[in-house]
Each structure stands twice: as C-alpha cells, then as structure tokens.
N, C-alpha and C positions, 0 to 999 in steps of 0.2 A: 715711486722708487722704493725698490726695497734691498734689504740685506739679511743677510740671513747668516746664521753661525752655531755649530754644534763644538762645544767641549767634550771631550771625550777624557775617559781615565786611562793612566798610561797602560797598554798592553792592553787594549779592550775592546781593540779594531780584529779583523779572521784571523790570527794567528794560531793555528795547531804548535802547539810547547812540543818541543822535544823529536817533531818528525823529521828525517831525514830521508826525501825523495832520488833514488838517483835513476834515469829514465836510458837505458842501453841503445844502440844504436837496433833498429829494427829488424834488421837482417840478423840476429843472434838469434839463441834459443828462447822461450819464453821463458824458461827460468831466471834466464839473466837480465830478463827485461825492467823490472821494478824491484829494488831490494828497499824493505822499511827496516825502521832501528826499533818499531815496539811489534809484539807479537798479534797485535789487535787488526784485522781487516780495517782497509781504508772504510772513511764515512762517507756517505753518497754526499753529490755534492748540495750544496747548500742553496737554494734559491733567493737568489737576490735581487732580483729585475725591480719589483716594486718599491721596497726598501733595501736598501744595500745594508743598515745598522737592524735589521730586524732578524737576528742571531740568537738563536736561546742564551740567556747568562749574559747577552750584551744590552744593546740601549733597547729602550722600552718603544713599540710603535707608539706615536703619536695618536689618542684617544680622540683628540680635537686637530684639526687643522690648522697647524702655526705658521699664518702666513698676518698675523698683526692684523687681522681685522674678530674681530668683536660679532659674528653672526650666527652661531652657533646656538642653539636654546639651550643647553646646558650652561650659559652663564645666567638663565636665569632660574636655574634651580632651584624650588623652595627648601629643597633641603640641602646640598652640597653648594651652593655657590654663598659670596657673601655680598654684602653690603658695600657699596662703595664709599671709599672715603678720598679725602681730598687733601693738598698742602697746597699754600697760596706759594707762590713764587716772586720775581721781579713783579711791579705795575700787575697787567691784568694776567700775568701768565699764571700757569698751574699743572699740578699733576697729580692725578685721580688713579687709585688702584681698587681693582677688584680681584680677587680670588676664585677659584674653582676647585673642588676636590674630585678630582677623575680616578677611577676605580683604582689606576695602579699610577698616578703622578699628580704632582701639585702646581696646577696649575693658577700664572699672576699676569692681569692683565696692566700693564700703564697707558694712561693716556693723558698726553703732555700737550697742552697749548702755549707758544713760545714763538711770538713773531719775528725774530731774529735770532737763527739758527746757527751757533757759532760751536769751534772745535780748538782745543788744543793742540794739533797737530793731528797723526794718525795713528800714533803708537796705544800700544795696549796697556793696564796699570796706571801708574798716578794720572798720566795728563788725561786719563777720562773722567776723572773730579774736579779735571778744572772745565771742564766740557758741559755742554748742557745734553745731560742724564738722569740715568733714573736709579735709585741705591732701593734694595732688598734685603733687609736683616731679619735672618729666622732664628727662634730660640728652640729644634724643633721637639725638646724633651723639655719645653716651659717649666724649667728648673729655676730661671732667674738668675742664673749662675755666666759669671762674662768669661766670654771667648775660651767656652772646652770647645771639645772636638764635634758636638751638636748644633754649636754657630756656626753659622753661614752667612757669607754677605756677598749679594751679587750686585753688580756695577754694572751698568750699560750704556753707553754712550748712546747717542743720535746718526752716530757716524759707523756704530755698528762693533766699535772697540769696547775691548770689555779689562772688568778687575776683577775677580771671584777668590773670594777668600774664608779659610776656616780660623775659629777658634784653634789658639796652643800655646799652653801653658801663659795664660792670659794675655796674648800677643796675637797678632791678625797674621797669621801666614797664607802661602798661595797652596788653594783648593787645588785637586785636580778631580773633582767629583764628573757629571756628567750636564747639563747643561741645554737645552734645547729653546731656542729661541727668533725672535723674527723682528726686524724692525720695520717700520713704514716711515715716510717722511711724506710730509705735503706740505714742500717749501724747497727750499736752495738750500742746500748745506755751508756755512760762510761765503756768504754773496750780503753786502750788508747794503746793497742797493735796492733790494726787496724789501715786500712785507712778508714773512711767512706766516702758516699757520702752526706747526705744531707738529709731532709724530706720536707713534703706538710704538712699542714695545709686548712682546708677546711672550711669555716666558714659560718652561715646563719643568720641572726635575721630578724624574722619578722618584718614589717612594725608598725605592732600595737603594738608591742612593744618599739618601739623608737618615736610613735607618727610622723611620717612619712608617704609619699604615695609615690609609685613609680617613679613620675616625678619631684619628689621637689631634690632642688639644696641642697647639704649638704657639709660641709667644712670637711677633713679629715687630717692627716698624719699619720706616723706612724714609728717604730724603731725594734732594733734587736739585742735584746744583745746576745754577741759572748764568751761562755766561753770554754777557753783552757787550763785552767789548773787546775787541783784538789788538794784538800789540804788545800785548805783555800778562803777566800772571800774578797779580798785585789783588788779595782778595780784597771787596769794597771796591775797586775801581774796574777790575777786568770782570770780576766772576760772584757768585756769592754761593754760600750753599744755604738751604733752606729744607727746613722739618718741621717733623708734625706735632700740630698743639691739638690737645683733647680736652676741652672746654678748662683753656688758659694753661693744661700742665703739659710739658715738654715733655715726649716720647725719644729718650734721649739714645737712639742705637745704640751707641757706648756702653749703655749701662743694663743689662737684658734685664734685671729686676723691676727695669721701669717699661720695657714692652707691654703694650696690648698683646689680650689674650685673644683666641682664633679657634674658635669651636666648627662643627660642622657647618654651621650658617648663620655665626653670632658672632660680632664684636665685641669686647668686654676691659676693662680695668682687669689688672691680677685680684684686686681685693674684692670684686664683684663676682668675678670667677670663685674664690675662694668662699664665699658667703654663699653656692649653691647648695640647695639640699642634697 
C-alpha cells in the first residue's frame, strides 16, 4: 500500500499572474476574438502529460523515483550518499535513515520496523507525533543556531499525514516550502490484531527550496515516535517519542548546536567537523 503526498508553496502550481483571457463568441471578427491585459504574445502551451509539476521556476522533476522503495544505485554512492544510521524504538522496533545528494535535491530515506502499526486519527499537524512516524530536523546553513528561517523539520506519519515546519524568531511555525515524498507500508494501519512489519518513507526537497546547493555542509537529526497503544494520548502509556544517541550524547532536535554534521558522504560531531584541515 502506498501513499503518496507533494506540498507545494502557495502560488507555485500554473498560474500566469496578471492575465486576463476573454475568448469572443466565434462568429465575430478576429480582432475581437482574444483580448490580453499585458502587451507580451501568449506562451505556447506548456507540456504536461509526463509531469504535470515539471514547470520552469516550479517543483523540481524527481532525479530518483519516490515511490518508498530504496533501488536506485545512487543510494549507494561513494560520494553523494551517506551512511546509515539508526534509533532504537519500543522493544525490537526501529528507524534507520540514510541520505542522498541529487544534483538539484536532497534527498532522506527512512526505514521503520514497527509490528503494530497505530495512528492518531487522520488529521495533519500535532496528531502525527502522537503517530508512529518519522521527524527530519535540518540545520541547512549548519550555523548551530535554533529555529531561524534555515530550520526545517519535517514530520511524517505512516498514515501518510504530515507536520513540516520552519524556524522563526526561535519558535517552530508552519513551512509552506515544497516537499516531495512517498510512503509504503507492509502491515495494517491500526488493526491491532496483526503483526505488522514496518514501512519506508521517501523523501525529496529541493535545493532551492531550503536555499541550499548540493555540496554545502548541513547540520541534521532527527526522531520517531513509536505509538502502541490506542485509546488515548497519555505519553508513556499510548505513544513514546524516541531519538538519536551518538555513542551515549543526545542529538537533541531542539537544540541545532547539538546536530550532527552532514558533509557530501560523512557523518560527523560539530567539533570533528570543526577540527578539519
């Protein structure tokens, strides 16, 4: 099963700003057939059949195929991809993310093992932290600096609901940046009479959307809240959320100073980072 979801920034879908079409009944003269409001010839029309979002100045095609499967050799790139790393969850669950730098977008793969697949309802925003998902905090001008307008943190549910928020004035508000993403599931979505196994997460954001280019160093972590039980939203009893440790120190999202650092195809401390020649 899958789901699939593109954000888009407001105004960013075909809109021509400012034109005014008005199409004359046929039988008139051709003068009076099409009057525009700017002196410029209309533009031929735009092809769309393959990608409908693949507009100049709009969303970026897709370099990889986000359909949540991991098959691609560009994830194993000795130079652009990274390392996978891991955070333990409930019991035996988990979630493993790895990275890709594609020529014009950044791409995050997760891959979540999670035998009971449970949701907070279906809405978008908080109840997908009480959901079992997957959290993406980028620092992407690895300044260290919390919540300006280079944070980014994206939220994904299992259920395909999302939270995507920026940095401002040290307060998490709601992004409308661009967002390209995919879910898979291989289990039941709250059926707690199951075992499940787990889902992917697929995720893309263009470069020009986070005012980034492919070889700049950016500070990252990220979390997973684990929910197993239904009923109610009691954390400890319904849900938990769970982050990443780097041999015993807390990668604490909240705080970008304490992000890992994220080079072309290296993991690092800030202070290891800082210590290069």
């Amino acid at each position: 099963m899958k789901k699939t979801k593109i954000i888009l920034s407001l105004m960013t879908l075909l809109v021509l700003a400012g034109w005014r079409i008005v199409v004359a009944d046929p039988l008139l003269s051709a003068a009076n057939q099409v009057v525009f409001t700017k002196e410029e010839e209309p533009q031929p029309p735009i092809d769309t059949a393959v990608n409908p979002f693949d507009v100049p100045g709009n969303f970026e095609a897709p370099e990889l195929n986000i359909d949540g499967v991991m098959d691609e050799t560009e994830w194993n790139s000795p130079e652009w991809s990274s390392p996978t790393v891991t955070i333990g969850r409930k019991d035996t669950n988990s979630a493993s993310l790895k990275f890709y730098r594609g020529e014009k977008a950044l791409f995050a793969f997760f891959t979540v093992l999670d035998n009971n697949l449970l949701t907070d309802g279906f809405a978008n925003g908080d109840p997908v932290n009480r959901s079992d998902s997957v959290e993406l905090y980028l620092d992407t001008q690895n300044d260290g600096v919390n919540n300006k307008g280079n944070d980014i943190q994206i939220n994904i549910g299992v259920h395909g609901r999302t939270r995507i928020l920026t940095g401002s004035d040290n307060v998490w508000g709601t992004w409308n940046g661009l967002v390209n993403f995919e879910v898979t599931v291989n289990g039941t979505i709250n059926s707690e009479g199951d075992t499940d196994v787990g889902f992917n997460v697929e995720i893309m954001v263009p470069y020009s959307a986070i005012n980034m280019e492919r070889d700049d160093v950016i500070g990252f972590s990220l979390g997973a809240p684990d929910r197993y039980l239904s009923g109610g939203n009691t954390i400890g009893t319904n849900f938990d959320w769970y982050g990443w440790f780097v041999e015993g120190t807390f990668i604490d999202p909240q705080q970008a100073s304490a992000y890992m650092v994220l080079t072309n195809n290296q993991i690092m401390t800030r202070e290891q980072y800082n210590s290069l020649p």
